[in-house]
N, C-alpha and C positions, 0 to 999 in steps of 0.2 A: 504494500500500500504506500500512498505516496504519503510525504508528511512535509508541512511547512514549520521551516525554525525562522522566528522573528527575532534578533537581537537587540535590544538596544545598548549603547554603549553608555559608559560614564561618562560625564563630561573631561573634556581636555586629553581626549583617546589619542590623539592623532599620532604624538609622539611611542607610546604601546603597541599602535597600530602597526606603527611605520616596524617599529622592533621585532615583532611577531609575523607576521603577516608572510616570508616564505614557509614557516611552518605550515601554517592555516590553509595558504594555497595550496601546498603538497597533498594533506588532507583530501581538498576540495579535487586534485588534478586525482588523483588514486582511485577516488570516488565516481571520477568520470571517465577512466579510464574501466570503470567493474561494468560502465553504463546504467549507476545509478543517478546522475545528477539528471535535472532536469532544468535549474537554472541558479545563480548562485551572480550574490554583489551584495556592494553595499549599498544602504538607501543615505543618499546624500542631505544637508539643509537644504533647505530653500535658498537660493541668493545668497549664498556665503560658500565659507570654504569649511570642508572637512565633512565630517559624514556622524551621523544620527546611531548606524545599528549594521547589522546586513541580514540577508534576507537568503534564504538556502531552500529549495523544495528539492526533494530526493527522496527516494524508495526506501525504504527500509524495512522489517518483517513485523516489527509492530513499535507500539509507543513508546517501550520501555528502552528499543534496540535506538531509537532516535532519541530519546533522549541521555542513554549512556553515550551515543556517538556524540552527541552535542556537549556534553559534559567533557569531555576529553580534547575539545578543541583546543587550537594553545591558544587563542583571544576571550574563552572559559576563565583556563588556567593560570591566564596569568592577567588576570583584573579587567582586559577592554571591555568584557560586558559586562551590566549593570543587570540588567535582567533578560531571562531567554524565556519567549511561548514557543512552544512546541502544537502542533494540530494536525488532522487527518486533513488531507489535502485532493481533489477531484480537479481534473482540469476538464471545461467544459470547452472552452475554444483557444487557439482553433484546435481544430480535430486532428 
């Protein structure tokens, strides 16, 4: 099933971000490489610079299995995010 991770980060991420962030890719490259990603970034401010959270939908076998993966991200682990939702996820379009 598919499932959406919504991040948001703490404020003043950017520097963490910049730190972490081949880790987090490799992750994210691995994952798309199994052909479970389905799309993956992060969600930017408005009008400004830097970024709010990011945003990941990918397959996983259930809720528990996405949110151990989610827990183990390095921007998890090492403080850029603030808070993570996790949800079952349906893509309706396109087809």
């Amino acid at each position: 099933m598919l499932y959406m991770i919504l991040a948001t980060d703490v404020d003043d991420s950017t520097a963490l971000r910049q730190q972490h962030r081949p880790a987090h890719l490799a992750r994210l490259e691995k994952m798309n490489a199994e052909g479970r990603l389905v799309l993956a970034g992060p969600t930017p401010y408005p009008e400004q610079e830097g970024v709010s959270g990011s945003l990941i939908v990918a397959e996983f076998d259930s809720l528990d299995a996405a949110e151990a993966w989610a827990g183990q991200d390095p921007f998890a682990l090492e403080g850029v995010y603030e808070e993570v939702l996790i949800k079952p996820f349906r893509i309706t379009l396109p087809l």
